[in-house]
C-alpha positions in Angstrom: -5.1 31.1 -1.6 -2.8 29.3 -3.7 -4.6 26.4 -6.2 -3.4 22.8 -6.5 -1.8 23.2 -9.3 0.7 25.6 -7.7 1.1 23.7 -4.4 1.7 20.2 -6.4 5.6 19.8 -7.3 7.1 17.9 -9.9 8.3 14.8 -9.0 10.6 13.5 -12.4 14.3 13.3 -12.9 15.4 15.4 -10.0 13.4 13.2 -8.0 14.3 9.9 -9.3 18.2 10.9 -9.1 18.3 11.3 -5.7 15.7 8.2 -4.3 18.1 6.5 -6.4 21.6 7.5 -4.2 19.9 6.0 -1.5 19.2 2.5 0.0 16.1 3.2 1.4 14.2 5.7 -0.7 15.0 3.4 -3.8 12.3 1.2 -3.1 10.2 4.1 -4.3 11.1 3.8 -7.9 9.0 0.5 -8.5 5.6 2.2 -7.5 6.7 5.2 -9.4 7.3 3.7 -12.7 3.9 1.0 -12.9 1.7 4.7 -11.1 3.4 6.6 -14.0 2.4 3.8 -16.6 -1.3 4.0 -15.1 -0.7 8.1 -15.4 -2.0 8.4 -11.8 1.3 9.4 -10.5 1.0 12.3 -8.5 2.8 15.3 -9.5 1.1 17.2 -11.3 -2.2 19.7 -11.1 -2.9 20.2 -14.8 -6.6 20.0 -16.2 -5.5 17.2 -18.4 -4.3 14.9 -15.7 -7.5 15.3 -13.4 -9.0 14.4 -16.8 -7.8 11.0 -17.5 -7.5 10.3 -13.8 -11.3 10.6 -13.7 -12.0 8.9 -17.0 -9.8 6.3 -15.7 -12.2 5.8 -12.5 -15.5 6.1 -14.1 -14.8 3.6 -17.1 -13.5 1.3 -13.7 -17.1 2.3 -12.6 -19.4 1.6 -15.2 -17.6 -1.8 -16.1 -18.4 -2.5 -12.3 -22.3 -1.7 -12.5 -22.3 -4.2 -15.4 -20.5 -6.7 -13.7 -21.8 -6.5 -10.3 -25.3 -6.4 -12.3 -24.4 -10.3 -13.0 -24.0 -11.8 -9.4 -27.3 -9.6 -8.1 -29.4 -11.1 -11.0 -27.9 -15.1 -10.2 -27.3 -14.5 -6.8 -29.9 -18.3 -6.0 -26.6 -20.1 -7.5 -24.3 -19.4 -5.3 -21.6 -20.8 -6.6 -22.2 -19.1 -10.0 -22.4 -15.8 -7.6 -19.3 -16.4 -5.7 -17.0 -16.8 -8.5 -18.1 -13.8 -10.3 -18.5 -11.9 -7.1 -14.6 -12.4 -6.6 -13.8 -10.5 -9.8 -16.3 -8.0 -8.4 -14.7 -7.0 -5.6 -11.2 -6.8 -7.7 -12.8 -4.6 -10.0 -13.8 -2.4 -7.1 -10.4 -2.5 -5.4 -9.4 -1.0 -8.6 -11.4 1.9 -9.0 -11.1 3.0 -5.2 -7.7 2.7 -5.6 -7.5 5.2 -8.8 -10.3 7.1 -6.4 -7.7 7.9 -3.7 -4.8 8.9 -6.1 -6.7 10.9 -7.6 -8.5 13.0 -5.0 -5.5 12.7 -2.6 -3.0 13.9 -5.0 -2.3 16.8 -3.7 -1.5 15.5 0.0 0.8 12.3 -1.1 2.7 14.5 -3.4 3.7 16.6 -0.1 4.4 13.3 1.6 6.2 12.5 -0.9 8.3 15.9 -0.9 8.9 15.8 2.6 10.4 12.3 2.2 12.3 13.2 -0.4 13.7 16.6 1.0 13.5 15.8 5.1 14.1 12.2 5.7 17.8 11.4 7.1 19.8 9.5 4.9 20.7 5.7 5.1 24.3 6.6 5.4 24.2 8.3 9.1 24.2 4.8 10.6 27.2 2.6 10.8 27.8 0.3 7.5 26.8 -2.9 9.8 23.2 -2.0 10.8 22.8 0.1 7.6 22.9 -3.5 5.5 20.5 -4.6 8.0 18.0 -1.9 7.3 18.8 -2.3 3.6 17.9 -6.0 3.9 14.3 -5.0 5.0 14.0 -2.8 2.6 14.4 -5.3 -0.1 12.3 -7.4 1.5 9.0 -4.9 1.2 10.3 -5.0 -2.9 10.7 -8.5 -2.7 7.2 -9.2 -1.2 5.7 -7.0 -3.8 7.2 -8.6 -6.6 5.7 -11.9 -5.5 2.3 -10.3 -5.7 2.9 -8.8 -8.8 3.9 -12.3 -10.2 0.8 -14.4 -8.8 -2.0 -11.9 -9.8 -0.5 -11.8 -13.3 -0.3 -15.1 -13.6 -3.8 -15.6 -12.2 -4.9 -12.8 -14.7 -3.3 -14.6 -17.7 -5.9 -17.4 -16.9 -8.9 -15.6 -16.5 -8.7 -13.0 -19.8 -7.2 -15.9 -22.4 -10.2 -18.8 -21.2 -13.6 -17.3 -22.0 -12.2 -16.0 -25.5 -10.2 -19.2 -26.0 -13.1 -22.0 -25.0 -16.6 -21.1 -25.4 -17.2 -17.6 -26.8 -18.1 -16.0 -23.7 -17.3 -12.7 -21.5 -14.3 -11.7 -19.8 -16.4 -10.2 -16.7 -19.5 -11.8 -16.4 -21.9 -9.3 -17.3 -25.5 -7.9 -17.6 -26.1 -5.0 -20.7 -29.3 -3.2 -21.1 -28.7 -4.6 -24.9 -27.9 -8.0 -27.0 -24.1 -8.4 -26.6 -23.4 -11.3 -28.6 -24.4 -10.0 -31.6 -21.2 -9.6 -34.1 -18.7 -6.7 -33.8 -20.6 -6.0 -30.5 -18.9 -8.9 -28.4 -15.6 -7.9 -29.8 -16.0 -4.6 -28.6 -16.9 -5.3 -25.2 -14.1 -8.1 -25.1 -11.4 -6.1 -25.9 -13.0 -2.8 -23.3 -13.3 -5.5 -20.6 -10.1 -6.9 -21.8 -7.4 -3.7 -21.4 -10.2 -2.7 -17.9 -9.4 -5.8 -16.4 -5.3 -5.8 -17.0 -5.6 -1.9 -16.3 -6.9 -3.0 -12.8 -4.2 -5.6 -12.2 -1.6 -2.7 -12.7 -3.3 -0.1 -10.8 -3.6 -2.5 -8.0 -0.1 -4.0 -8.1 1.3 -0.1 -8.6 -1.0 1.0 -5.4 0.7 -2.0 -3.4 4.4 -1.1 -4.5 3.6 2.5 -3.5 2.3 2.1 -0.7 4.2 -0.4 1.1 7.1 1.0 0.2 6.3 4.6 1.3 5.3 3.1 4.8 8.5 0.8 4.7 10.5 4.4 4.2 8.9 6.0 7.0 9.2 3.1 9.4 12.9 2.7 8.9 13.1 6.7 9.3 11.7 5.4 12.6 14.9 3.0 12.9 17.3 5.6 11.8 15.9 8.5 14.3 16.3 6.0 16.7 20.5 5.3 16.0 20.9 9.3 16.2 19.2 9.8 19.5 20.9 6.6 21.3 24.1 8.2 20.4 22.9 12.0 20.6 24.9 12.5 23.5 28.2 10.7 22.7 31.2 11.7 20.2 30.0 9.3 17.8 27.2 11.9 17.0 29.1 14.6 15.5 30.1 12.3 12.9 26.1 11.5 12.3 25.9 15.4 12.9 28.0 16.3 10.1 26.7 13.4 7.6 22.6 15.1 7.7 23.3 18.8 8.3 26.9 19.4 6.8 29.5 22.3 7.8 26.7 23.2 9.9 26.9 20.0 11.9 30.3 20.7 13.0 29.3 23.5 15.7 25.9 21.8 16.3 25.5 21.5 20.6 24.2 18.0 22.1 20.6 20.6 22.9 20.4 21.6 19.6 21.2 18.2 17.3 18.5 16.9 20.5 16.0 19.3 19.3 17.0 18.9 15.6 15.7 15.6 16.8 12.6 16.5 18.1 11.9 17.9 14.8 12.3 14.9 13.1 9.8 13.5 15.2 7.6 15.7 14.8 7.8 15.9 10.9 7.7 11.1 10.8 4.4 11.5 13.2 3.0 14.4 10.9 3.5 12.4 8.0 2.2 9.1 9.9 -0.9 10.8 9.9 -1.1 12.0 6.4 -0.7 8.6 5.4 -4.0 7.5 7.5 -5.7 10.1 6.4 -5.0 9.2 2.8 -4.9 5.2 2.7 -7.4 4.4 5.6 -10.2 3.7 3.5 -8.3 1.7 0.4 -6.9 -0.3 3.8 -10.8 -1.2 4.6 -11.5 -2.1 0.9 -8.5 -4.2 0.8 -9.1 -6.4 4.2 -12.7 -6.7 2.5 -11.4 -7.6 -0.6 -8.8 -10.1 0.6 -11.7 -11.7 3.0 -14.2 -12.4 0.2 -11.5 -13.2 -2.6 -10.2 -16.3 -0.1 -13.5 -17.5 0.9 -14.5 -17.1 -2.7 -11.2 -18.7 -3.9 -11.4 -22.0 -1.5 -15.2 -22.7 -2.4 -14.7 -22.3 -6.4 -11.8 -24.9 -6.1 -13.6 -27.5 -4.2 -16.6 -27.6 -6.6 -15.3 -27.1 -10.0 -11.6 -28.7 -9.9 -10.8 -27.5 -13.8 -10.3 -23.5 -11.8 -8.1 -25.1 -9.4 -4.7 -24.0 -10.9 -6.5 -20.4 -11.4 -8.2 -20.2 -8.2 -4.7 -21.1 -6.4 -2.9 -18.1 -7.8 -5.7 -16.1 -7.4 -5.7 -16.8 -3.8 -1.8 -16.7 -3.5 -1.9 -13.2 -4.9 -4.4 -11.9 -1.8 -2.9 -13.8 0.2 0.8 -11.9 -0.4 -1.5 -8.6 -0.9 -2.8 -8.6 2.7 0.5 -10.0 4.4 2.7 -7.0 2.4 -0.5 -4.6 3.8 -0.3 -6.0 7.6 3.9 -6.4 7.7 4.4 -2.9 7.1 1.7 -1.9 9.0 3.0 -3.6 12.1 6.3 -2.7 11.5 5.3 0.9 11.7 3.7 0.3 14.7 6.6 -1.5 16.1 9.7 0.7 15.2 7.4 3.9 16.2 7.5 2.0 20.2 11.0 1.4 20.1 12.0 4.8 19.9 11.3 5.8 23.8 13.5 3.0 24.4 16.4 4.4 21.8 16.1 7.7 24.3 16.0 6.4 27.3 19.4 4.4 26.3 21.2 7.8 25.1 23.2 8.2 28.4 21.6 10.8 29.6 22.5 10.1 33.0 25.7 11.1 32.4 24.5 14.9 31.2 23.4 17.7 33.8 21.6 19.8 31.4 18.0 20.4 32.6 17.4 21.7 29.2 18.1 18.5 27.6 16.4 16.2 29.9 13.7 18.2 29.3 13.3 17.3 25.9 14.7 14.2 26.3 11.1 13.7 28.8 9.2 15.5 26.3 10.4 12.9 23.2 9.4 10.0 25.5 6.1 11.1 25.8 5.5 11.6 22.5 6.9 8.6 21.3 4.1 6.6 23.8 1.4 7.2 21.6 2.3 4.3 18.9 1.9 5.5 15.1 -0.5 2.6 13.2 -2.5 2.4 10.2 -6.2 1.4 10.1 -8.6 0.6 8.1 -10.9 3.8 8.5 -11.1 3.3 12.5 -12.6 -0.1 12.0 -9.0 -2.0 12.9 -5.1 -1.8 12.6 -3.3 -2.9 10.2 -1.0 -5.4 11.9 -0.2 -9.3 11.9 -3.0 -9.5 14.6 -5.6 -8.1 12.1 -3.7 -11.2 9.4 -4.9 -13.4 11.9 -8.6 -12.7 12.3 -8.8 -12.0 8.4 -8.1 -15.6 7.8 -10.5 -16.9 10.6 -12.9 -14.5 8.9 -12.2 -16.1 5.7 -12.4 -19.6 7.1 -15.9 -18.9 8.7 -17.9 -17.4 5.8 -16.1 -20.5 3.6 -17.6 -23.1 5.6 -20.9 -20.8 5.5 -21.2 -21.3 2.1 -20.4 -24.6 1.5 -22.8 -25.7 3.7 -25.5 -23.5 2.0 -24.2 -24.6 -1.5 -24.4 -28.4 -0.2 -28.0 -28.1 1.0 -28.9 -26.4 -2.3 -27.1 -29.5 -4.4 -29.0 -32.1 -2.6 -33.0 -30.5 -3.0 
């Protein structure tokens, strides 16, 4: 049986050269570069990496009991509780974040492979639909970026103002010990300091990742779908040539058709993988983002001095779970549209039972739609967007009406 270090490939220049050559693939690079910088990139099955990877999570843990340890012990003022319990549930979308790159290692680096080494290139589609798919591409990057930008900035405000103004903790806190006592503070400041802006870059370089790996395999979707319209036309032994080479040029319309079949096969395989690795970050996240804008919207109505931080901290959720339910849906979407890609490849006009055959059998399988959920509970679409804000909304005006009875007693 071969051991994870043997199975796990190295993923470095090689790699980066040639996600680089193309349009799609390059949106990788991002994610690669801030995972890298938080060393939870996976390529590699050394001792020493599983080491910091799990140092990583349990310092993310301990800070959290501490923290958490604050909201449980003022949880009758609620709006105390609230505030700190939105940094709570950051904290925690940090370490299960590290959690999953770390115990799923092995299986995104083989995602990662195959898309590297499998997926058709951008360049088998005409130039005028390939800017198309280019221009969504960017927009994945572009949406990230805008994260990236409003939780930093919201960051910024909540490290620099407790140090700055009174004296007091980054994280609200409960130790088993005097912490204000000199040299001690300092010491916790500057752990809970480098924890916290360790968190913001995990998070942001989990988001990059993954919503760009998902963007790359729904536009695999789009471009499966330009080489099966045209499978049976002269158009495809250009395509032909451009993914398979020399051995394009004798390639039969049944055997590029089952070449496509393949491809199928291998985008729905991977589909999979990816619920199987990111389904339960996905339920932390829609918990996260549901709490973190309830919390957000009741801190800025009673204490107007947070409003500026509050706002960005909101904004950056608020892009999170969009970039999470736009790629999501438009996995879900792309993966439909293929049966209608086949059924538009002129295959009236071929009397080969073998290839309407597979032409039926690709139809079928393209019925059952490819989505991402959060652990079973829901899929990750615009529809799940929707009831995340009404969610939001409704434990909002819970609270404020709790926190209004408990002002006027």
């Amino acid at each position: 049986m071969s051991t994870e270090k043997s199975t796990i490939r190295k993923l470095s220049l090689e790699f980066t050269k040639d996600i680089y050559k193309d349009g799609i693939k390059i949106c990788l690079l991002p994610g690669k570069i801030l995972l890298q910088g938080c060393c939870c990139w996976p390529d590699s099955g050394e001792l020493y990496s599983k080491i910091i990877g799990w140092f990583l999570f349990w310092n993310l843990v301990v800070m959290e009991v501490f923290h958490a340890a604050y909201v449980v012990k003022n949880f009758s003022n609620i709006g105390d509780a609230v505030g700190t319990g939105a940094t709570v549930t950051t904290t925690m979308e940090g370490f299960v974040r590290v959690y999953v790159m770390v115990t799923k290692r092995q299986v995104i680096n083989t995602i990662l492979v195959k898309v590297w080494k499998q997926f058709w290139p951008l360049n088998v589609i005409e130039p005028t639909k390939r800017q198309q798919i280019q221009r969504k591409a960017r927009l994945s990057v572009l949406l990230t970026s805008v994260l990236f930008f409003c939780s930093a900035s919201s960051n910024s405000l909540i490290t620099s103002t407790p140090y700055v103004r009174y004296h007091g903790m980054l994280l609200k806190s409960v130790f088993p010990f005097e912490w204000n006592q000199p040299f001690v503070y300092e010491i916790i400041y500057i752990w809970q300091y480098y924890s916290d802006w360790f968190v913001l870059f995990m998070i942001n370089a989990f988001d990059f990742f993954f919503v760009s790996l998902v963007t790359v395999c729904f536009l695999q979707f789009v471009i499966i779908q330009d080489v099966v319209k045209f499978v049976l036309s002269e158009r495809s032994r250009t395509q032909r040539n451009v993914i398979f080479g020399r051995g394009g040029e004798s390639m039969s319309d049944r055997e590029m058709l089952l070449k496509c079949l393949e491809q199928h096969k291998l985008i729905n395989g991977i589909c999979n993988e990816l619920e199987e690795c990111f389904n339960i970050a996905i339920l932390i996240q829609f918990f996260v983002s549901t709490s973190a804008l309830c919390a957000a919207a009741l801190i800025m109505q009673v204490d107007f001095s947070q409003f500026f931080k509050m706002l960005t901290f909101a904004g950056a959720h608020l892009a999170q779970l969009f970039c999470y339910c736009y790629v999501g849906h438009q996995l879900s979407y792309e993966s439909t549209c293929l049966a209608y890609a086949i059924y538009d490849c002129d295959w009236h006009t071929n009397y080969d039972r073998s290839i309407r055959k597979a032409l039926v059998l690709m139809i079928q399988r393209s019925q059952k739609v490819q989505s991402l959920t959060a652990a079973g509970v829901t899929e990750l679409n615009f529809t799940s967007f929707v009831r995340i804000m009404r969610l939001s909304f409704s434990f909002y005006t819970l609270l404020n009406n709790l926190l209004m009875k408990t002002e006027s007693q």
